[in-house]
FIVEX-855707 format. One record per residue (C-alpha): x, y, z; residue in three letters; residue number from 1. Coordinates in steps of 0.25 Angstrom, whole numbers. Layout:
[[X Y Z] "ALA" NUM]
...
***
This chain:
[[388 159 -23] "UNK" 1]
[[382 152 -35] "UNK" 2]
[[379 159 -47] "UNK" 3]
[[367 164 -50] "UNK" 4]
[[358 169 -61] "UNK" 5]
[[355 163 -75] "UNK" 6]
[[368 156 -77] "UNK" 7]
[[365 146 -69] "UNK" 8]
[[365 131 -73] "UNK" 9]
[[359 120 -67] "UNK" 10]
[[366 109 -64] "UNK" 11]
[[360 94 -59] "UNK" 12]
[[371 85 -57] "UNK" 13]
[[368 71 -56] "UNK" 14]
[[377 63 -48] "UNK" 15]
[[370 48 -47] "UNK" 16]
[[378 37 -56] "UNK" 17]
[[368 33 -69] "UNK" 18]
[[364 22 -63] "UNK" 19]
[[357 29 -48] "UNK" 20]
[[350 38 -61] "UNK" 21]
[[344 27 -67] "UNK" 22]
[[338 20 -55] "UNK" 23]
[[334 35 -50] "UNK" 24]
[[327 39 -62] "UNK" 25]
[[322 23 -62] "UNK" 26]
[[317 24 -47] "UNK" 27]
[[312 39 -50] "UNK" 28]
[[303 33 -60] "UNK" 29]
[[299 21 -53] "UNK" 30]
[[293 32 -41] "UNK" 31]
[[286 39 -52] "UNK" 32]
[[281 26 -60] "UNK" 33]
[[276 21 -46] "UNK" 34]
[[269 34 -40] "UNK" 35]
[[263 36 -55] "UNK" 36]
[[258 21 -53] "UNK" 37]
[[252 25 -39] "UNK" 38]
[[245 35 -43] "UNK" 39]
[[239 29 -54] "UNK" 40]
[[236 17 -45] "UNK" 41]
[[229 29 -36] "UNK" 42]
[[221 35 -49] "UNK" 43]
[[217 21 -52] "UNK" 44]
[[213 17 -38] "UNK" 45]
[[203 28 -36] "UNK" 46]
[[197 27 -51] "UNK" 47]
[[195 13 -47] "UNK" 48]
[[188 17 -34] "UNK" 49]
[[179 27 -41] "UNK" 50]
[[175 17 -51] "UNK" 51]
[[172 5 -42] "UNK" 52]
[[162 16 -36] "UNK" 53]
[[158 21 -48] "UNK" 54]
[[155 7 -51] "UNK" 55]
[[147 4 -39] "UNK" 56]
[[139 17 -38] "UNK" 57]
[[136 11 -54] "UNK" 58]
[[132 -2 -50] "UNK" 59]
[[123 3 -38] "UNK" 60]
[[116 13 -48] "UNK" 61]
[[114 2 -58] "UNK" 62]
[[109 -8 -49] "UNK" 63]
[[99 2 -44] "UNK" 64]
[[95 6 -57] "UNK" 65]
[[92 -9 -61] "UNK" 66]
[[84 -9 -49] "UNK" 67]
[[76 2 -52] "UNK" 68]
[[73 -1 -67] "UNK" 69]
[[68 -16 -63] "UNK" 70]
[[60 -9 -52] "UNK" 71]
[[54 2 -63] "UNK" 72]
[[52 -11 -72] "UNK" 73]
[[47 -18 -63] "UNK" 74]
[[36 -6 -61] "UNK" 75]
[[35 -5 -77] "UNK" 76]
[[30 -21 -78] "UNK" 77]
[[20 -18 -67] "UNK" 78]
[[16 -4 -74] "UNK" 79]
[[13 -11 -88] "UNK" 80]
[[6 -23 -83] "UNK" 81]
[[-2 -13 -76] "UNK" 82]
[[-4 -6 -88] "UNK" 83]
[[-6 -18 -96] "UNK" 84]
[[-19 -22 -88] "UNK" 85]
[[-24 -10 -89] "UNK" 86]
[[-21 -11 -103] "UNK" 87]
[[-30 -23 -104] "UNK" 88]
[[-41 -17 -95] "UNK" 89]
[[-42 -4 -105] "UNK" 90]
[[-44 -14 -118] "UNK" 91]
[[-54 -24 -110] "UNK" 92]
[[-61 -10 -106] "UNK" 93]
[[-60 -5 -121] "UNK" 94]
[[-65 -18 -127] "UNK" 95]
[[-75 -19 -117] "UNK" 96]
[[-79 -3 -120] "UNK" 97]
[[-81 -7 -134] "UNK" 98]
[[-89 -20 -131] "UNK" 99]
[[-100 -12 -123] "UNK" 100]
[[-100 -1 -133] "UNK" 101]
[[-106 -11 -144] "UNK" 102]
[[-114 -17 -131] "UNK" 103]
[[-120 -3 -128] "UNK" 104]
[[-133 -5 -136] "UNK" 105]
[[-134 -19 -132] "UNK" 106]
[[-134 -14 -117] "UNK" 107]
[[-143 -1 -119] "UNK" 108]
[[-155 -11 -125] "UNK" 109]
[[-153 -21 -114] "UNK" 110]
[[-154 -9 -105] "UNK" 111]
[[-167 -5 -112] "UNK" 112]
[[-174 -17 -113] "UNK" 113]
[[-171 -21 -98] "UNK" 114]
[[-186 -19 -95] "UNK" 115]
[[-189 -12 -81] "UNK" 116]
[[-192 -25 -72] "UNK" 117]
[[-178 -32 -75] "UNK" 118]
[[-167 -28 -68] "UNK" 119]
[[-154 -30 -73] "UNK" 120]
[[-142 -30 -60] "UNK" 121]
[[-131 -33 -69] "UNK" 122]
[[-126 -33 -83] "UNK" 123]
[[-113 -44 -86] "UNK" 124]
[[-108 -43 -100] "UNK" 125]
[[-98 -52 -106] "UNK" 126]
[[-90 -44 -116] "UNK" 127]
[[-86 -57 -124] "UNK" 128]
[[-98 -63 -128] "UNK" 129]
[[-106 -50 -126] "UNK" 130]
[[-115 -58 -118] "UNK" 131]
[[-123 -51 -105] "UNK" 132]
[[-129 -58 -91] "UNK" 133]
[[-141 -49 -86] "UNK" 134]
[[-143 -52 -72] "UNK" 135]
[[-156 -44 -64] "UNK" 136]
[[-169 -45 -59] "UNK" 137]
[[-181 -47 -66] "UNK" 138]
[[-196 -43 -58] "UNK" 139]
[[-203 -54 -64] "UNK" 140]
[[-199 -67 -73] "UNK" 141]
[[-207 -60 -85] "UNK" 142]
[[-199 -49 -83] "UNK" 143]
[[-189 -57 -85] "UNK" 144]
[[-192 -65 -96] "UNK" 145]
[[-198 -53 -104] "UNK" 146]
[[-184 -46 -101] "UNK" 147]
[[-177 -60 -108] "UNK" 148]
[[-187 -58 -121] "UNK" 149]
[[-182 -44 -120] "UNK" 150]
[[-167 -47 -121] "UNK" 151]
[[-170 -60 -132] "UNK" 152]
[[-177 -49 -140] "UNK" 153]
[[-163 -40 -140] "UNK" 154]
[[-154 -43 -156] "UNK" 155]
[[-142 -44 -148] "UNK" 156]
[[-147 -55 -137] "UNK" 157]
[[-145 -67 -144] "UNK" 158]
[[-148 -75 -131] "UNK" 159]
[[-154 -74 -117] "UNK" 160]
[[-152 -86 -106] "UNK" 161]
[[-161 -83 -94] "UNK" 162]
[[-160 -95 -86] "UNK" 163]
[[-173 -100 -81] "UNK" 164]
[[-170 -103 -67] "UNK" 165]
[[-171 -88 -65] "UNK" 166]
[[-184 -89 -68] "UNK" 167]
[[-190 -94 -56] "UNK" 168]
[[-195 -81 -47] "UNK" 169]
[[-205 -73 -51] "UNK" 170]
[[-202 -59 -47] "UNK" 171]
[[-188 -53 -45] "UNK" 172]
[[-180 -64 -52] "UNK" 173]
[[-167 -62 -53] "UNK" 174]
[[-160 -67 -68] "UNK" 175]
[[-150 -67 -76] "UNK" 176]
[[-150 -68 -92] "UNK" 177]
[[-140 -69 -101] "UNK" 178]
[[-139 -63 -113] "UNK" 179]
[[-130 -69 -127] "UNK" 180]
[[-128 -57 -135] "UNK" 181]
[[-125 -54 -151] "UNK" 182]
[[-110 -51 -152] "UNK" 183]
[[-106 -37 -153] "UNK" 184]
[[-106 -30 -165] "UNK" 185]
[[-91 -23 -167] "UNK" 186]
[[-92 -7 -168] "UNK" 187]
***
């Protein structure tokens, strides 16, 4: 029976010649060197995987993105021309606001001078030149020609032009006189 307790040694004998050592602990090594090298190779593999499809996830976001900020550009040029023509609309509107607030008098004494047997139909302004055409209906041609002394007597008319032709009928003549104005005075 062997000896037991705590005098007992250990004892590793190692019977292989010097040289089977060497290639053992060479070839021990060379298993480890190669299973360490696989599973590195393993590790690597999959990272690659994951950022091959971290890469394409990344490329397909960011072609989407590109789409949708060209369509959203794309939306932002039609949105500003829009707003641009308004724009222009709002200052035509405000310059031609100002325009009729100096021609209010002028308008109001046409108005009230516009004797009861002349009809007016429409009133055509050009905001330029400040010049108006007065087409209407007149019941008689004196009607009609007084009307024409009435506007040539008005400071701000500096012409009348009633052509002649429309003289012809008698009664219910239709006519059409044009009117050269005084420019505007600014306010």
């Amino acid at each position: 029976m062997p000896p037991t307790g705590k005098y007992m040694m250990e004892l590793v004998l190692n019977l292989l010649p010097q040289e089977k050592k060497r290639e053992t602990k060479f070839i021990v090594a060379l298993a480890l060197t190669k299973d360490t090298i696989l599973r590195l190779a393993i590790i690597i593999f999959f990272l690659l995987f994951f950022l091959m499809l971290i890469n394409l996830t990344l490329d397909e976001q960011l072609s989407t993105l590109e789409t949708s900020s060209s369509l959203v550009n794309k939306g932002y040029a039609n949105y500003n021309f829009e707003v641009a023509e308004i724009n222009k609309k709002i200052s035509s509107i405000n310059v031609a606001g100002k325009k009729i607030k100096v021609l209010t008098p002028r308008l109001l004494e046409l108005m009230e001078k516009t004797p009861n047997n002349i009809s007016l139909n429409e009133l055509h302004l050009d905001i330029q030149t400040v010049d108006f055409n007065l087409p209407g209906t007149a019941k008689t041609r004196d009607n009609l020609l007084s009307f024409q002394d009435i506007l040539n007597n008005m400071s701000w008319i500096t012409e009348t032009s009633l052509p002649k032709s429309q003289l012809f009928q008698k009664d219910d003549l239709p006519f059409q006189i044009q009117l050269k104005t005084t420019p505007l005075e600014k306010n």
